[in-house]
C-alpha positions in Angstrom: 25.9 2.9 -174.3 25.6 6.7 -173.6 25.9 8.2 -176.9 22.6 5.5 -177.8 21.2 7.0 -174.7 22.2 10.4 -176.1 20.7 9.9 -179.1 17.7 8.2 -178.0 16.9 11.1 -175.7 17.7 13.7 -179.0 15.4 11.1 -181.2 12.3 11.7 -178.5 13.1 15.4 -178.3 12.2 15.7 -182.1 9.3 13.6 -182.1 5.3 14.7 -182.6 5.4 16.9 -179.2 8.8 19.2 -179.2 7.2 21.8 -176.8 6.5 19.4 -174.0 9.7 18.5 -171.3 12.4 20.8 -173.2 13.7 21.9 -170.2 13.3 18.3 -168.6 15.7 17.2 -171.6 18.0 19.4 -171.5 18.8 18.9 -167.6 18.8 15.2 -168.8 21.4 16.0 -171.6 23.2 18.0 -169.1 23.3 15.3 -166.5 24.5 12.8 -169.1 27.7 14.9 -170.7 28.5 15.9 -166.8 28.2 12.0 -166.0 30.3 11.1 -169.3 32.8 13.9 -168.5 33.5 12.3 -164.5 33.6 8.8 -165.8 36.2 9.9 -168.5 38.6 11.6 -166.1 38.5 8.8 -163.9 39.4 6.0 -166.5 42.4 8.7 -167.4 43.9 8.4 -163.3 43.7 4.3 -163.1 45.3 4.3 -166.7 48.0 6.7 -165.6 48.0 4.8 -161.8 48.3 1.3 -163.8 51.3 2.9 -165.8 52.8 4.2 -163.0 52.8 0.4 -161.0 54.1 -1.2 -164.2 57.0 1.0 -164.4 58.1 1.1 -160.2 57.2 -3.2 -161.2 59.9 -3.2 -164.4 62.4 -1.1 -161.9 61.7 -3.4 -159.0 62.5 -6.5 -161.7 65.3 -4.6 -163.1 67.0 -4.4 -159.1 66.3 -7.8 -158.4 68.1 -9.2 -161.4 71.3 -7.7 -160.6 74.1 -10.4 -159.4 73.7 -11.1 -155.1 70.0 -8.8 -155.3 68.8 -12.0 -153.8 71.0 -12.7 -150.8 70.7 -9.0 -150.1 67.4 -8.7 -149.5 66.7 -11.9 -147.6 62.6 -12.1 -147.0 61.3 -11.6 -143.5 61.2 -15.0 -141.4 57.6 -15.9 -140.2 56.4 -14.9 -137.1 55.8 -18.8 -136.0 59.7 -18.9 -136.6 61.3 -15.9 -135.0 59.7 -16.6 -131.8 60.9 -19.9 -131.9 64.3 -18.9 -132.4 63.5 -16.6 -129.6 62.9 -19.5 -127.3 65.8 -21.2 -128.1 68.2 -18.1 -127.6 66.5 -16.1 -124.6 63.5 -18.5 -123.3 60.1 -17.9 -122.9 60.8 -14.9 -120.6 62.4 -13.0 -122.7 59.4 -13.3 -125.2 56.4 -10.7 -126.0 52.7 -11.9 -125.7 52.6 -12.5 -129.4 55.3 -14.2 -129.3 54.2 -16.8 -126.8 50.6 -16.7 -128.1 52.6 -17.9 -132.0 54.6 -20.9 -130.4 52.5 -23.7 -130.7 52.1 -25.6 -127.1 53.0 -29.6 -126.7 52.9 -29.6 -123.2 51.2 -26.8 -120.3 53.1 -28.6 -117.3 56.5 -29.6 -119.0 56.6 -26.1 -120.8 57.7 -27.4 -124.2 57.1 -26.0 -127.7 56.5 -27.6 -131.1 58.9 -26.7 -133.4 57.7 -25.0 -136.7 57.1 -26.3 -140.1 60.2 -24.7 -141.8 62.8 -26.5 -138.5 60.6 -29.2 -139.0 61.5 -29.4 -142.6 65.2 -29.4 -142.2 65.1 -31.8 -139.0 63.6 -34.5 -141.1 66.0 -33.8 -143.9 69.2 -34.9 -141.6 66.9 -37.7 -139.6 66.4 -39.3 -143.1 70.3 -39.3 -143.4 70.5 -41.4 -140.3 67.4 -43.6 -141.1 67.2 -44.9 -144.7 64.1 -47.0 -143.6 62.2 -43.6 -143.3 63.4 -42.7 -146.7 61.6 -45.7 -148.7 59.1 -46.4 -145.9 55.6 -44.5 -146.1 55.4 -42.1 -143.6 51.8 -40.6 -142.4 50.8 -38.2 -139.8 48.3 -39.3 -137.1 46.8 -37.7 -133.7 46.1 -40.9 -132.2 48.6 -42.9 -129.4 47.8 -45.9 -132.0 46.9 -46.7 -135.5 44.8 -49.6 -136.3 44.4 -50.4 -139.8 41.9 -53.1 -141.0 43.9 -56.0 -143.1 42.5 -58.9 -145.0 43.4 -62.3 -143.9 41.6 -64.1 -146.3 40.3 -63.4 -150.1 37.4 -64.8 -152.2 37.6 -68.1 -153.7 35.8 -69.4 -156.6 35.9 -72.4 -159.3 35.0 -73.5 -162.6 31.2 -74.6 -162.7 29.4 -76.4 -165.4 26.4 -75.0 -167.0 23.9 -76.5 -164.1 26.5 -76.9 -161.0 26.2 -75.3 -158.0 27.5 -72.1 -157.4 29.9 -72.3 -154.2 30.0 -69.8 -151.7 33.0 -67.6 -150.8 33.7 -65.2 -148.3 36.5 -62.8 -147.0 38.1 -62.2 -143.5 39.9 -59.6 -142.3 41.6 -58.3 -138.9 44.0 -55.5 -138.0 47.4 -54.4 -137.7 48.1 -51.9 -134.8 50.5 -49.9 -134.6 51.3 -48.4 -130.6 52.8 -45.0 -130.7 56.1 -45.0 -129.0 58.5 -42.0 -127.4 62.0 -41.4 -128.4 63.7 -38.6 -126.1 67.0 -36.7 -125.5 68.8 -33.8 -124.6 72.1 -31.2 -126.0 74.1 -28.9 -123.8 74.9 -25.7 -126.1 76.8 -23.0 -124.3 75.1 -19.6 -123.3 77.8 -17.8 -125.3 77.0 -19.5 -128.1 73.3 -18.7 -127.5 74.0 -15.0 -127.2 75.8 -14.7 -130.3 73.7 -13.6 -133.2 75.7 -14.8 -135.9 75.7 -18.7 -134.8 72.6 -20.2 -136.7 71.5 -21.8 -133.5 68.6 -23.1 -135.0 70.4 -25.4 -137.6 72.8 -26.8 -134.7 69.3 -27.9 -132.9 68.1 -29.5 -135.6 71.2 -31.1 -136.2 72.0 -32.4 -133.4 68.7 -33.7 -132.3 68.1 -35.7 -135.8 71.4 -37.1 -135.4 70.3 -38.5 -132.3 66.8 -39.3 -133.2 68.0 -41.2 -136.8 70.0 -43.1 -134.6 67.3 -44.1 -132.2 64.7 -44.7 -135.6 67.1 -46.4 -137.6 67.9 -49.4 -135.0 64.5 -49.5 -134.1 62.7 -49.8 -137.6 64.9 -52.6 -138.3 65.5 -54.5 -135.6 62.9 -52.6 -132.4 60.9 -55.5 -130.1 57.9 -53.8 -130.6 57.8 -52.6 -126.6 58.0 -49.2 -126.2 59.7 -48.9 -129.4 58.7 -49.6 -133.1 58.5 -53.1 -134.3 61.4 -53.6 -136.3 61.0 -55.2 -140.1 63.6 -58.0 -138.9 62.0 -58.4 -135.8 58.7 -59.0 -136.9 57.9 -62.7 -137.4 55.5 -62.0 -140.3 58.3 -61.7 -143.1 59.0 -64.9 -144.9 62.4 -65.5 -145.8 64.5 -67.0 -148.8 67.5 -69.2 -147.8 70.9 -68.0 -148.9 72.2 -71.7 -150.0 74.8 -71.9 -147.6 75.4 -72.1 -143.9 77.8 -69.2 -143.7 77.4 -67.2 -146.7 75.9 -64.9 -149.6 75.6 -66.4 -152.5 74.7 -65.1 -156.3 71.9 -68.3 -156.6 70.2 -66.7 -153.2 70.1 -63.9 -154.2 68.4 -64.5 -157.4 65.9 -66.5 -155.6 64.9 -63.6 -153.3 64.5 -61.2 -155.8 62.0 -63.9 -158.0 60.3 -65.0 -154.5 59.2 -61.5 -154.0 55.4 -61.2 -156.1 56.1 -59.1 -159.4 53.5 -56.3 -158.3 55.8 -55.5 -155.6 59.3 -56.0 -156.9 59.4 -53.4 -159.9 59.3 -50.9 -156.6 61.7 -52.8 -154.7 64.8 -51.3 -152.8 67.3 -53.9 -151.2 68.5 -52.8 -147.5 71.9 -54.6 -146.0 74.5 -53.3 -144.4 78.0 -52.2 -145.5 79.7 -55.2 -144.6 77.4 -57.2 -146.2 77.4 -54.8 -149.7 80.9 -55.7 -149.9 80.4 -59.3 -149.8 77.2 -58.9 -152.5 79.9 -56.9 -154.4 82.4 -59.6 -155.3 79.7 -61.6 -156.3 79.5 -62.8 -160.0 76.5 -64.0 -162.9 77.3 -67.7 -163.0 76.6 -67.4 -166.7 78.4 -64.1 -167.8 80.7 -63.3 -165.4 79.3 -60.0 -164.8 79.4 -58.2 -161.6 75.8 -58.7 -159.7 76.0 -55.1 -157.7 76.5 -52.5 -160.1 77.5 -49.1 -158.9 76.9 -45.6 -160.3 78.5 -44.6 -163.7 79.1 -48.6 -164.7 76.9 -50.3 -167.3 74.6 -46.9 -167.5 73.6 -47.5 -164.2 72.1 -44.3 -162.2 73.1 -45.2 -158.9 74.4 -48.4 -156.7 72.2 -51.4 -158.2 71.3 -55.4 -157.2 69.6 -56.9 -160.3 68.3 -52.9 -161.7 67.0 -52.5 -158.4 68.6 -49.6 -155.7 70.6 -51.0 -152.8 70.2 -48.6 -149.5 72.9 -49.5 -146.8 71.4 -49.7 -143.6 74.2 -49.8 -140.8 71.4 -51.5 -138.4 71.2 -54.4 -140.1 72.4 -58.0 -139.4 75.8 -58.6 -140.5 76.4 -62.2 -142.5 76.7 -65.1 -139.7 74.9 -68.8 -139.7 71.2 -68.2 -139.1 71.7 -64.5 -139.7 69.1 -62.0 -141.9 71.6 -59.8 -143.5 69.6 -58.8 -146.7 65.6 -57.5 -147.1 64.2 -56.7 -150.2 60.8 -56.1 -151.3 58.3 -52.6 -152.0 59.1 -51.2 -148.3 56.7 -48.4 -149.5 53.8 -50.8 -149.1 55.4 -53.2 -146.8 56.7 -50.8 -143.8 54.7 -48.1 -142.1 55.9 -44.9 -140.2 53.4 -42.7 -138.3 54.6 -39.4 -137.0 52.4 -38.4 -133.5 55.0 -35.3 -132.2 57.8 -34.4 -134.9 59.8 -32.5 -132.2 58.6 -31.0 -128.8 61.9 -28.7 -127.4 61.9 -27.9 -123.6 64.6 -25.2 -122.5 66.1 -25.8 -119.0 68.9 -23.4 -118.2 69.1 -24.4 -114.5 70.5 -27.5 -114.6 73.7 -27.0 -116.2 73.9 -23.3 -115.4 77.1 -23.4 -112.9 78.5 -24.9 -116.6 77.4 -21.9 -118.3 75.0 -24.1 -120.4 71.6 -24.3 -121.7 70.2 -28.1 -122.0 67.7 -28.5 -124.2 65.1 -31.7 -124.0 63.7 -32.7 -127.0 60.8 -35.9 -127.6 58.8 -36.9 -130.5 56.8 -39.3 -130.6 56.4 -42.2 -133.8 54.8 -45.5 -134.3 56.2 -48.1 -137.1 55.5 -51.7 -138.0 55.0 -54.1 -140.9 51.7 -52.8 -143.2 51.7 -55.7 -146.1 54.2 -58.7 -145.1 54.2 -60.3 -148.6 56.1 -56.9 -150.1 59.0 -57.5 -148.0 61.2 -61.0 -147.7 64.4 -62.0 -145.9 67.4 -63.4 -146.9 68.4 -66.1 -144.2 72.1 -67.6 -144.3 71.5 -70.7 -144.1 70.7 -74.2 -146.8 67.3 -74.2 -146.1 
């Protein structure tokens, strides 16, 4: 663009009138090849600046290949996180004004703290180990102290009409299921030492112990929970229809076949069954009337990828019912659509080292707060020992 400029101004100097504006051109030239000139030089320093980055990038690359480059150069924690971990180690004391002002508040007059995302993340990893329902259920988040969600009791109906019948009128209802946000609490003792001392990941022991005893608490109460102050359990609820088993006091191969047909086809190619371990043993010596083929397959027989009841997944639930007359040993249905989990507070943590300080202990006081409950009753059925 400026050597057309260039010549354009050269073209205008040789035209009909050369006397007039030679000096005007010349400071124009002059201007030009000085502009040209800067604008050349500069283009030179951000090539040689750009080959300079790319070769401290290849070193950098280069260093960070090498075998353990990784673990030596761990990246630096976020600020949410190290004050956290402050808290937990030193309490809120000990902390700067940063610090505090980064810790997320649950509650002003109980002094607790949210935990943040990345404990979050590994305290729901172990509660799912504890709580298989969680696992297969669908979890949400809310900010309410209930969930209502609309439902429909009642579809459209129509019929076949001749050519001049009358159309007949159809209509749909609907209500609501709601779901009450309940509280699950408890405490751990973890010695001062043990606080002080850098090198114990104090943060992982937290976690773990307080999703051991939360998964506890959520696993008993998603399957079997009244429903007052607690979750309403899936075996608790009266909403699930059951299948009977064909016997008064036992499993049997037929029942099970007729639960796993009773269940509506959209639902059962998602389908998980849930019994305890008791009860998996008692599915396992059961036998395919016809081929004499094992019903329960387990991982690494017949191609299988993991433990198996009629190609669908078996999780063992340790909550529920064992195998008795009149019992509910065995669920199976999409618990995806069928259960619901909301999560109100994941984990709040209070730090109290009065209490237990002639102990030379910290206690910690954790709560979080969920809601559970049946969502869509006709993805879900019950096996009931029993003939009918």
């Amino acid at each position: 663009m400026l050597d057309n400029l260039h010549a354009s101004i050269e073209t205008r100097a040789e035209g009909d009138e050369p006397e007039a504006g030679t000096d005007d051109l010349a400071e124009i030239r002059t201007a030009i090849t000085g502009f040209t000139s800067t604008a050349e030089s500069r283009f030179t320093a951000i090539d040689t600046g750009l080959a300079e980055m790319r070769t401290r990038l290849d070193r950098a690359e280069t260093v960070l290949r090498r075998p353990g480059a990784a673990a030596a150069t761990p990246p630096a924690a976020e600020v949410e996180t190290r004050a956290f971990a402050g808290f937990i180690r030193r309490g809120r004391e000990a902390l700067t004004a940063d610090e505090v002002r980064s810790l997320r508040v649950s509650d002003d007059t109980a002094g607790g703290f949210l935990a943040p995302d990345q404990f979050m993340a590994e305290l729901l990893r172990n509660v799912v180990q504890f709580s298989p329902i969680r696992s297969i259920a669908r979890v949400m988040p809310t900010g309410a102290p209930a969930v209502l969600l609309p439902k429909r009791t009642g579809g459209f109906t129509g019929q076949w009409v001749g050519e001049n019948d009358t159309r007949p009128a159809t209509t749909a209802t609907f209500g609501q299921n709601r779901y009450p946000v309940a509280e699950a609490a408890a405490y751990v003792d973890v010695s001062n030492v043990m606080l002080e001392d850098a090198a114990v990941d104090i943060l992982s022991l937290v976690s773990f112990e307080f999703a051991e005893e939360f998964g506890r608490l959520e696993g008993a109460a998603f399957v079997n929970g009244s429903g007052q102050g607690e979750p309403l359990g899936l075996m608790t609820s009266t909403e699930l229809a059951f299948t009977p088993s064909g016997s008064a006091s036992a499993v049997t191969a037929e029942g099970i076949i007729d639960l796993f047909h009773a269940v509506p086809t959209a639902y059962r190619g998602s389908a998980t069954w849930v019994m305890n371990s008791a009860t998996m043993g008692a599915v396992r010596k059961l036998k395919d009337g016809s081929t004499g083929t094992f019903l329960l397959m387990t991982s690494g027989i017949a191609n299988a990828p993991a433990t198996t009841l009629l190609g669908r997944p078996v999780v063992e639930a340790p909550d529920m019912p064992s195998i008795a007359g009149g019992a509910f040993p065995i669920a199976f249905g999409d618990f995806a659509a069928g259960y619901r989990i909301f999560d109100r507070v994941a984990l709040s943590v209070l730090r109290d080292p009065y209490s237990q300080a002639t102990n030379g202990m910290t206690r910690f006081h954790g709560r979080r707060r969920v809601a559970g409950g049946v969502g869509k009753p006709e993805a879900i059925r019950k096996l009931k020992i029993a003939t009918s």
